[in-house]
C-alpha positions in Angstrom: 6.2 -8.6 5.0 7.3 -6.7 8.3 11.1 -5.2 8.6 11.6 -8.6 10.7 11.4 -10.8 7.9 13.3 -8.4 5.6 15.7 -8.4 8.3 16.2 -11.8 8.5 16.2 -12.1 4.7 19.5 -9.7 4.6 21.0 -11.7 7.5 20.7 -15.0 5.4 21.9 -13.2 2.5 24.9 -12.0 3.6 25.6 -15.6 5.4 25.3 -17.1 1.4 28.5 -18.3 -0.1 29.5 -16.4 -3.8 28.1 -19.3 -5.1 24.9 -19.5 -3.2 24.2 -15.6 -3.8 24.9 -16.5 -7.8 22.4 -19.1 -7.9 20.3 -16.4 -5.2 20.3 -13.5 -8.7 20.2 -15.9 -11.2 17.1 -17.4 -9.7 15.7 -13.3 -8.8 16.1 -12.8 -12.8 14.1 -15.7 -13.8 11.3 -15.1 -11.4 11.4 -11.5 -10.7 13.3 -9.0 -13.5 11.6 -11.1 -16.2 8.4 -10.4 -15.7 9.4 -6.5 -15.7 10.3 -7.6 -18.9 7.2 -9.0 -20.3 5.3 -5.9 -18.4 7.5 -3.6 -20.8 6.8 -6.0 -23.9 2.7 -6.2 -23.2 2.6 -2.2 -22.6 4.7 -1.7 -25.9 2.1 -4.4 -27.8 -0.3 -2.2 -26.4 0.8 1.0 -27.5 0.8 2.5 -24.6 4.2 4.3 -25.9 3.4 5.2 -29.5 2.1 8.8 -28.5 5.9 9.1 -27.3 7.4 7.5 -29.8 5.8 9.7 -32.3 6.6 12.7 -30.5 10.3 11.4 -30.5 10.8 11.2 -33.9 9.0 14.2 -34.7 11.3 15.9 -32.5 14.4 14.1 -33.9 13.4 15.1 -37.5 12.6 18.5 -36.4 16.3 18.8 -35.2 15.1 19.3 -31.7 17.2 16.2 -30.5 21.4 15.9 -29.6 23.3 12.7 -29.5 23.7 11.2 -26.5 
């Protein structure tokens, strides 16, 4: 995509209504954010993370942790 078409993709944004630009995120979310989502969910079923999970929780037990 070239900086004229995200151009002209702001352009027509901005001319939206509230209501268009509602239906504009709520249709981003259910094509776009959700499948961040189910990237995060395959990589967890994966276990990509459990090395840093472990370490984590060792650290927690170990005291080496504050609240947020």
């Amino acid at each position: 995509m070239n900086l004229n078409a995200v151009q002209e993709i702001e352009h027509a944004i901005d001319a939206l209504t509230p209501d268009q630009r509602e239906e504009l995120y709520v249709w981003l979310d259910e094509h776009y954010l959700q499948t961040g989502d189910m990237q995060l969910k395959a990589a967890i079923d994966a276990g990509r993370f459990d090395d840093r999970i472990t370490r984590a929780l060792a650290d927690h037990k170990a005291g080496r942790t504050e609240p947020l």
